[in-house]
N, C-alpha and C positions, 0 to 999 in steps of 0.2 A: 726295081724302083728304089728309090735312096729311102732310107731311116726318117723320121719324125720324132721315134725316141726308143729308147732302150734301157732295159732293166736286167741287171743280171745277178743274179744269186741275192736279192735283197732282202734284207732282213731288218724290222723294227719293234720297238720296246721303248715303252714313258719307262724309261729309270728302272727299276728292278723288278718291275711286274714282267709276266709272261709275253713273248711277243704277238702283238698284232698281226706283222707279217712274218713270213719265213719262207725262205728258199722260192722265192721269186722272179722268175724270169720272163719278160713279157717283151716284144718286138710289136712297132706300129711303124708302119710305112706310111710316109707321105699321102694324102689324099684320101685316105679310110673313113671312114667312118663305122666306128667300135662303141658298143654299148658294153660295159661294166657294172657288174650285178652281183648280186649275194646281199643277204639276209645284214638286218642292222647287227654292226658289231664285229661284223666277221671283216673287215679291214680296205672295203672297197674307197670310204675317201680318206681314210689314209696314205692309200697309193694313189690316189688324186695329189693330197697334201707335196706328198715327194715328188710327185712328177713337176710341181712349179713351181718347188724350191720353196714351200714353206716348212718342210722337214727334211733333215738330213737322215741317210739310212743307216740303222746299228752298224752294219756291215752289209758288203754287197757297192751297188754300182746304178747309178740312175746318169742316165747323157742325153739330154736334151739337143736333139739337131735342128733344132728352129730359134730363130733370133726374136718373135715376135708370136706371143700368147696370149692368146685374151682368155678370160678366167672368170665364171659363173659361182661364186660360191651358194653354199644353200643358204635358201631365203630368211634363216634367223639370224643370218650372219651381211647378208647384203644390204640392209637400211633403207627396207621398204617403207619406213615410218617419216624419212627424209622429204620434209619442205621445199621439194625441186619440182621443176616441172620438168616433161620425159626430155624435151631438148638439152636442159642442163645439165641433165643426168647424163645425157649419152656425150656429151660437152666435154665432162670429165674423161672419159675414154679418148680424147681424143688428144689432150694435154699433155707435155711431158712436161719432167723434171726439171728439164731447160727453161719450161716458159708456165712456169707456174702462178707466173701474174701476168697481166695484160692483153689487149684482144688477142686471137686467136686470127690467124690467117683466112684469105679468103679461098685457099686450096681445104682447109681445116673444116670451118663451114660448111664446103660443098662435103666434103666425108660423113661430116655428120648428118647431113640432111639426107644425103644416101643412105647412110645407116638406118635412118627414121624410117624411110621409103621402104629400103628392103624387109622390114621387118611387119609394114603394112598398120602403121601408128602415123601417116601423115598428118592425118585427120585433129588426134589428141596431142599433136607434137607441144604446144600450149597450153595442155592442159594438167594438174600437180600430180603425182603419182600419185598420191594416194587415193585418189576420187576413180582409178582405172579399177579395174578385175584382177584377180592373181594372175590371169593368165596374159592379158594386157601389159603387169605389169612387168612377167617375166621375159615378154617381149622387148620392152624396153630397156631390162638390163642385156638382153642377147645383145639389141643392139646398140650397147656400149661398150659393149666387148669386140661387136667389128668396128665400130670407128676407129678404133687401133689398129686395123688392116692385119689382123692376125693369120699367121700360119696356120696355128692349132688353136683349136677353141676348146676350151673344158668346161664342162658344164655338170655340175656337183648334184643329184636331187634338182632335177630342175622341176616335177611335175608335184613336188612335196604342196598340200595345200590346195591344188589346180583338180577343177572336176575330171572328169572324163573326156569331156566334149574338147575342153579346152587342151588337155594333153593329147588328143590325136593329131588337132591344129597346130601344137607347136611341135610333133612329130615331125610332121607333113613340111612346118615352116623350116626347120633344121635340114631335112630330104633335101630341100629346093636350094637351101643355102651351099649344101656338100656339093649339088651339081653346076651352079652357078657360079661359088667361088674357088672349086678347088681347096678347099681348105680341108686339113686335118680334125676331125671331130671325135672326141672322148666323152660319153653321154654314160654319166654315172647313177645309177638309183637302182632299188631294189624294186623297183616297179617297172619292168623294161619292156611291156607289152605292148605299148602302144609306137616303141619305135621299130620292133621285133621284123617287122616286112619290109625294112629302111637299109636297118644298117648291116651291113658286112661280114662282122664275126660279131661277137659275143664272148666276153670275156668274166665268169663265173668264181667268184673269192670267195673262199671261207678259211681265211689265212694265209691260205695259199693259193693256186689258181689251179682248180678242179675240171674246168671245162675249159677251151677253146678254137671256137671254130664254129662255123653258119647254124644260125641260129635254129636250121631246120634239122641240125642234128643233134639237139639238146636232145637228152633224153625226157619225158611227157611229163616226169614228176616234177622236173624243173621249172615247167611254164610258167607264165604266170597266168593265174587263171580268169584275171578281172579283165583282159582282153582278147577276145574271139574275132580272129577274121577269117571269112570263108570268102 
């Protein structure tokens, strides 16, 4: 299978503090679906950050093989507080740079009402983010991140905030999106238990990347232990 992205020998540092990352080298193939973990701190959205070109690496090597990324950042950074309703919101994911004023196409539309649909918000599609659930609302930024028809989806701390109930749901919801669209999926959080029977490999940072490979062969200290499935 062809590449989705690749990291090699990468290394990063804010300025003269000690580095975040080091000696980094991570392959994702096309079509994966990868959860990325470790402890606050230890450098996992950092190597988020570099993977979509909001950081460039000290040294080292990030190559992005996909034209088209849609990107979840975490929920204190996404503008949940935002005056929109879920349609608008996913509206924006749908816009480029080219047509950043005036209606939107009727191929553009149907995407986006797609988007609403797949994510199972038809219902709320009129109604303001803020009146939804954290986990409603984290639906709704997912899906403005497929109105852009992405490759790879990245998704930062998506269950930060979200109960329990609601992060197995949008487990389950991402599960169904990976088989249904084909798409590339990076699921970043130190809480990775509820997509643990989902995704593929598992990818463990603490500076560096300590672990990787099927989540059933993490070692037991690793797990996480707020989700149990028999």
């Amino acid at each position: 299978m062809s590449l989705a992205l690749r990291l090699e020998q990468v290394m990063f540092a804010y300025g003269h503090a000690p580095p975040v990352l080091r000696d980094v080298d991570l392959q994702v193939e096309r079509g994966e679906f990868v959860a990325i973990a470790g402890p606050n701190g230890g450098g996992k959205t950092t190597l988020v950050r570099l993977v979509v070109g909001l950081e460039q690496p000290t040294s080292g090597r990030v190559e992005l093989m996909v034209r088209k990324v849609g990107y979840l950042p975490q929920r204190t950074q996404a503008g949940i507080d935002a005056p929109v309703t879920v349609r608008e919101l996913v509206t924006t994911g749908r816009a480029s740079r080219a047509r950043l004023i005036g209606p939107l196409s009727a191929a553009d539309r149907i995407s986006v009402q797609e988007a609403i649909d797949r994510v199972g918000l038809s219902p709320s599609a009129d109604r303001r983010l803020t009146t939804l659930s954290g986990g409603q609302q984290q639906r709704a930024f997912i899906a403005k991140a497929l109105a852009g028809e992405p490759s790879l989806l990245v998704l930062d701390e998506p269950t930060t905030g979200v109960d329990a109930e609601s992060q197995e749901s949008l487990a389950a919801l991402l599960d169904r999106l990976h088989s249904e669209l084909g798409v590339t999926i990076l699921y970043v959080s130190h809480e990775f238990g509820a997509v643990e029977r989902f995704v593929q490999r598992l990818v463990l940072v603490r500076r560096s990347i300590v672990f990787d490979g099927p989540p059933h062969e993490l070692p037991g200290v690793w797990h996480d232990p707020s989700h149990v499935h028999v």
